[in-house]
C-alpha positions as CSV (number, residue, x, y, z in Angstrom):
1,X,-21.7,-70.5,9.8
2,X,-21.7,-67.7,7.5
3,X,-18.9,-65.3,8.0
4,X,-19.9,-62.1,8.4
5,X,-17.2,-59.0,7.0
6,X,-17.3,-55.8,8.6
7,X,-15.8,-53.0,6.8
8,X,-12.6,-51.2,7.9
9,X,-13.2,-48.0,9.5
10,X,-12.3,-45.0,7.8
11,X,-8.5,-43.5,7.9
12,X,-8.0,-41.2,10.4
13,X,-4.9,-40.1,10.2
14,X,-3.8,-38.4,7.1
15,X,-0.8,-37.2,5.1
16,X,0.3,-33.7,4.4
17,X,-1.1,-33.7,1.3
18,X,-4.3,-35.6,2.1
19,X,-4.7,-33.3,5.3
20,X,-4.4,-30.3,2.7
21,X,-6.8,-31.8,0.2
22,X,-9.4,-32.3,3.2
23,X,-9.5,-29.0,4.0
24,X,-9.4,-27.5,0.1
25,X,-6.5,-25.5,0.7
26,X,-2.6,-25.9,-1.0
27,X,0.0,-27.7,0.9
28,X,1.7,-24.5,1.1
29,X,-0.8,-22.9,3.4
30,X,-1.6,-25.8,5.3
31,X,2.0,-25.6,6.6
32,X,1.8,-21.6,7.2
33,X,-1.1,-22.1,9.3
34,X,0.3,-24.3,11.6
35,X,-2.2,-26.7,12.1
36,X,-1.3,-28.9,14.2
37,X,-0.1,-32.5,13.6
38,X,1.7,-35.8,15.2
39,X,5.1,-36.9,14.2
40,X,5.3,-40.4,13.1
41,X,8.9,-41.0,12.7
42,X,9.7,-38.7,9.6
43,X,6.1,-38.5,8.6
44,X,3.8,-35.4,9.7
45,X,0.6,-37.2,10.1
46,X,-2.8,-34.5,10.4
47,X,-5.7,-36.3,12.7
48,X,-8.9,-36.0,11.4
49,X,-10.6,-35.0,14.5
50,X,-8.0,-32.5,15.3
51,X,-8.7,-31.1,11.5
52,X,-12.1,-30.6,12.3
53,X,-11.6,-28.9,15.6
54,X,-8.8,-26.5,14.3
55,X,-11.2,-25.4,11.5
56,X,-14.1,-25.0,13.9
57,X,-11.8,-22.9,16.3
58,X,-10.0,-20.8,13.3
59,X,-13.9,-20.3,11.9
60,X,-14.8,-18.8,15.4
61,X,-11.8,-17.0,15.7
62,X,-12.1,-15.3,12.1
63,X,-15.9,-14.0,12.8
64,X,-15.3,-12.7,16.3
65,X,-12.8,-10.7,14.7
66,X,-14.5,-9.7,12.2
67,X,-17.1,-8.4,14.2
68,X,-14.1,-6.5,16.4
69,X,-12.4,-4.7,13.2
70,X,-14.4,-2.6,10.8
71,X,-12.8,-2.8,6.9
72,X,-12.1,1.2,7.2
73,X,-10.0,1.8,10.6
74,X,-11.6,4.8,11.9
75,X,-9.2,7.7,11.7
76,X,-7.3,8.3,15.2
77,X,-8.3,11.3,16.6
78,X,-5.0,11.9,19.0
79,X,-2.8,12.0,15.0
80,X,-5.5,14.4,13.5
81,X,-7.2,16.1,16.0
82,X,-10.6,15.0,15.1
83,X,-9.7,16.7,10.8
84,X,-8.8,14.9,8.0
85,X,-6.5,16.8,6.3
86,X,-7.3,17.4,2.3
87,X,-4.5,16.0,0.3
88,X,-3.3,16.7,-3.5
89,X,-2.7,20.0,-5.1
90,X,0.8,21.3,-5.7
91,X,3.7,19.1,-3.9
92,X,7.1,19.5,-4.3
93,X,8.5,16.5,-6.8
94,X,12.1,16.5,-6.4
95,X,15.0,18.4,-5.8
96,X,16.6,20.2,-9.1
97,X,20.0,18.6,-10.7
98,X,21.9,20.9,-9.0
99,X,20.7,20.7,-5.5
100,X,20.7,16.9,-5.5
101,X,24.4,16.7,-6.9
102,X,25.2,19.5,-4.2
103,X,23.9,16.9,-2.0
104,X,25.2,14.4,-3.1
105,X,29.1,16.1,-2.7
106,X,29.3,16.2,-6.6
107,X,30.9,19.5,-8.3
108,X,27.8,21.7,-9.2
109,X,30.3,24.5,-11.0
110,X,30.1,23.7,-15.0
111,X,32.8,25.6,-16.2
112,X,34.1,25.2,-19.8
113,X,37.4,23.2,-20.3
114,X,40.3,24.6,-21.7
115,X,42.3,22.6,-24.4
């Protein structure tokens, strides 16, 4: 009888750095994400199929957002009443010496010392 070999399926569960390497992204922000993952003793392993359903869900997630939030918030009416104010032109840049030392509890009184 001829023996017939069958291949070994393919890994499913993956390291942190393989899980990272899957998705294209740094080890780093795979563990900011918080993708989820199963504890093997010490080891973090990252399933697959759990890979591919967290990006699916994040890729839904990002455009429904995306369609919610415009890049330029829209100004809010209630802070401005319905104006945008004009901005620039002359501003006060800083106290003088004198009135931040006065501040400050310093002596402002430069008298000349006598030897």
């Amino acid at each position: 009888m001829d023996k017939v070999s069958l291949s070994l399926p393919a890994i499913r569960c993956l390291s942190k750095e393989e899980a990272a390497c899957y998705l294209g992204i740094g080890v780093t922000l795979l563990t900011e994400l918080e993708i989820p993952f199963t504890k093997l003793g010490r080891r973090c392993l990252y399933d697959r199929v759990d890979l591919d359903a967290w990006i699916e869900e994040y890729k839904q997630r990002e455009h429904g957002r995306a369609k919610e939030e415009n890049i330029w918030p829209k100004p809010k009416k209630a802070s401005t009443g319905g104006q945008i104010h004009a901005s620039g032109g002359l501003q006060l840049r800083s106290q003088t010496a004198k009135e931040y030392a006065k501040v400050l509890g310093l002596k402002t009184d430069k008298t000349p010392k006598h030897c």
